[in-house]
C-alpha positions as CSV (number, residue, x, y, z in Angstrom):
1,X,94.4,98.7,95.2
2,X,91.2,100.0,96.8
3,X,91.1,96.7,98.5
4,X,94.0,96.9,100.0
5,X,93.4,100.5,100.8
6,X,90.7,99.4,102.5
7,X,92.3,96.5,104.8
8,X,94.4,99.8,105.4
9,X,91.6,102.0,106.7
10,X,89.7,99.2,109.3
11,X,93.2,98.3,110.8
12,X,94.1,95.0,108.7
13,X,97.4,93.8,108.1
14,X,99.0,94.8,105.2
15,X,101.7,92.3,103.0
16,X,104.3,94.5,101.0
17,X,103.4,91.6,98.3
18,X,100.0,93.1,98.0
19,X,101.4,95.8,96.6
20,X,103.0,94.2,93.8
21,X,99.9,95.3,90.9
22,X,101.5,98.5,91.4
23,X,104.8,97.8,89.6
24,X,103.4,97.8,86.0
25,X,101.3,100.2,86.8
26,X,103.9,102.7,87.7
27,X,106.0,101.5,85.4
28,X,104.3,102.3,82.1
29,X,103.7,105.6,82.6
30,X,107.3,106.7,83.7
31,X,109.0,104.3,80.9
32,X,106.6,106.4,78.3
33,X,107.6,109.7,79.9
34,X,111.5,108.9,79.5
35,X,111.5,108.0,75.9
36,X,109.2,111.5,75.0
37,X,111.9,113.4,76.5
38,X,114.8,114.1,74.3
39,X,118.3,113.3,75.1
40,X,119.4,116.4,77.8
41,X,122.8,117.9,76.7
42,X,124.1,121.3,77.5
43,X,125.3,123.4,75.1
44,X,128.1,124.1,77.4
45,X,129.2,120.6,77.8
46,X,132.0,119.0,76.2
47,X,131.9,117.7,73.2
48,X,128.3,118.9,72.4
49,X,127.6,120.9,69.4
50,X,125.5,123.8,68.5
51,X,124.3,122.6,65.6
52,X,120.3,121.8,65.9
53,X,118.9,118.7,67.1
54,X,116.8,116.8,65.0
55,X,113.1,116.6,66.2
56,X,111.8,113.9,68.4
57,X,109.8,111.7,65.9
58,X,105.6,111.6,66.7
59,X,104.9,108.7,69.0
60,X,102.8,107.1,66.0
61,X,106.2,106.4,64.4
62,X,108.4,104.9,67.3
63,X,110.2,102.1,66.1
64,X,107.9,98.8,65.7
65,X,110.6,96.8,67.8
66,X,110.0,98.6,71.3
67,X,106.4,98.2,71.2
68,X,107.2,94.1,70.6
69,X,109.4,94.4,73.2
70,X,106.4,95.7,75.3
71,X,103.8,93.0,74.1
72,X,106.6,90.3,75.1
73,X,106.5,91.7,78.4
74,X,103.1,92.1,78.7
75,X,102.9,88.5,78.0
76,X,105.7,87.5,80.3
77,X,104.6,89.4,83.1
78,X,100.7,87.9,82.1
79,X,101.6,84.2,82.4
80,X,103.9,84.3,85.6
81,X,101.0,86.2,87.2
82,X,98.6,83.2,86.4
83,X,101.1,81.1,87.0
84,X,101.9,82.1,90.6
85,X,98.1,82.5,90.9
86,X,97.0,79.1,89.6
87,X,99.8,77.7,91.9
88,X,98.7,79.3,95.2
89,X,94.5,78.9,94.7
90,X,95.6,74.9,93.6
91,X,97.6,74.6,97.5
92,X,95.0,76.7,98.9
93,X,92.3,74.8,97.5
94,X,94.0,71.6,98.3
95,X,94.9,72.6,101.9
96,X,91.0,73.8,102.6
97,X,90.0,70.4,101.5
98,X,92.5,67.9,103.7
99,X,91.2,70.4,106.4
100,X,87.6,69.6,105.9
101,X,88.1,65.9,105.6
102,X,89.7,66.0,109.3
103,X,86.3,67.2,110.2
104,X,84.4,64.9,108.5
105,X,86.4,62.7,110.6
106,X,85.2,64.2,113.8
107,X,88.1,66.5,114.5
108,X,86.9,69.6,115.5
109,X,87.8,72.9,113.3
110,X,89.9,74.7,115.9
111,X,92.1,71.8,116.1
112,X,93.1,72.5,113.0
113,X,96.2,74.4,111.6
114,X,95.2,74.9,107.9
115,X,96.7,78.3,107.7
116,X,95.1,81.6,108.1
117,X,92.0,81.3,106.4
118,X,90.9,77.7,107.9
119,X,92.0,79.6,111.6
120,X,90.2,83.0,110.8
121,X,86.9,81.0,109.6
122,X,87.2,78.5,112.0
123,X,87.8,80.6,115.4
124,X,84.8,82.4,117.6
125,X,87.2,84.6,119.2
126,X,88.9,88.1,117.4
127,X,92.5,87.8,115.8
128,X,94.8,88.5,119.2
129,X,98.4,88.1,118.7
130,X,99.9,86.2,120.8
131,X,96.6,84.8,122.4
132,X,97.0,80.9,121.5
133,X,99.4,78.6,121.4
134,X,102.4,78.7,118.5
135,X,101.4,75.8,116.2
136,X,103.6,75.4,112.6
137,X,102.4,78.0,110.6
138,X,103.0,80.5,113.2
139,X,99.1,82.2,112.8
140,X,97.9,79.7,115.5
141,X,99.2,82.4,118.0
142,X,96.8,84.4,116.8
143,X,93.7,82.8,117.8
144,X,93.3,81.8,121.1
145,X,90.9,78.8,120.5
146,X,93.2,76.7,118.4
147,X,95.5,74.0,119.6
148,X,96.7,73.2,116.5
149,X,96.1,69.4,116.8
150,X,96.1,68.4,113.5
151,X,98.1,70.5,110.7
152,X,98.4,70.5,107.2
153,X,101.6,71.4,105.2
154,X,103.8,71.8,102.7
155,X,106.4,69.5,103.8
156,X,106.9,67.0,107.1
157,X,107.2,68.6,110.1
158,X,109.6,67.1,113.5
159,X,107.6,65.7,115.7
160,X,104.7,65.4,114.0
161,X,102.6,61.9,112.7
162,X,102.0,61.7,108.7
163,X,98.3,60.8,108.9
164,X,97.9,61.4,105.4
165,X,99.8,62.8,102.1
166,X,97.4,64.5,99.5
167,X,98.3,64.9,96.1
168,X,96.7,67.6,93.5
169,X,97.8,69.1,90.4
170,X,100.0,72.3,91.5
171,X,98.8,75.0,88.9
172,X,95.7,73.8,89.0
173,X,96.0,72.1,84.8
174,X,99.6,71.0,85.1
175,X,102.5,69.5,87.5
176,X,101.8,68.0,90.9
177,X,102.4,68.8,94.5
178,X,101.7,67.4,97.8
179,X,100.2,68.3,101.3
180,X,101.2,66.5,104.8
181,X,98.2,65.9,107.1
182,X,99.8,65.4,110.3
183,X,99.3,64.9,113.9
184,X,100.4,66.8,117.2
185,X,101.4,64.3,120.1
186,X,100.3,66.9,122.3
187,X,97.3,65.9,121.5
């Protein structure tokens, strides 16, 4: 969170999905709050009595299947969060690599749409929206020395030339996935 804060502070964009740490953060401490309160009823109301209420039992002796319920979660919320992790460094990885094999083919760097890491390292000029040309991934725009030549992609784009389809293992241990090196005829 102090990250993000501070992409906040120096003017950076800011993804709503960068706030999602804050969900089970926020989460615990009103979920503990609710179950320490009693139930509310007015004496008043229908049906309620004015005999006492029995004391809320100590936290020490809540019921043993709530806090499973919690460690399941926990646990859930654990392995889709490596999950989704593994899964997006493995493309990430993968696209970063096809990328750099392009070069090592003599195709210079801003001619390639990798995404916006491979266009933020790769260009000499600020982040301008609007200041390049549109290329698939939409951050080519961006970055006024890109022509977005070459791209690699999740899937085959119209118009485009397959130079190349790279395989890896999508989370990174498991499964498969595969990346589309192609080529602009603008070009």
């Amino acid at each position: 969170m102090a990250g993000t804060l501070g992409q906040a502070l120096i003017g950076q964009e800011i993804y709503d999905r960068y706030l999602i740490t804050l969900v089970p953060l926020l989460c615990g401490p009103l979920l503990g709050s609710l179950a320490a309160q009693p139930a509310a009823t007015s004496a008043g109301s229908p049906g309620a009595s004015a005999a006492p209420r029995p004391a809320v039992p100590p936290r020490s002796s809540a019921p043993t299947t709530s806090r499973w319920a919690g460690a399941v979660g926990l646990v859930v919320v654990a392995a889709l969060s490596w999950s989704v992790t593994a899964s997006t460094l493995a493309r990430d990885g993968a696209q970063w690599r096809a990328a750099e094999r392009l070069v090592a083919r003599g195709v210079s760097a801003t001619d390639i749409d990798a995404g916006f890491e491979w266009l933020g390292w790769h260009s000499s000029r600020p982040m301008v929206a609007g200041s390049g040309v549109l290329g698939a991934h939409g951050y080519t725009s961006s970055f006024a020395d890109t022509r977005a030549c070459y791209t690699v992609s999740q899937s085959p784009l119209p118009d485009m030339a397959v130079v190349e389809t790279v395989h890896y293992p999508r989370f990174a241990v498991a499964g498969s996935s595969a990346l589309w090196v192609q080529r602009s005829a603008d070009c």
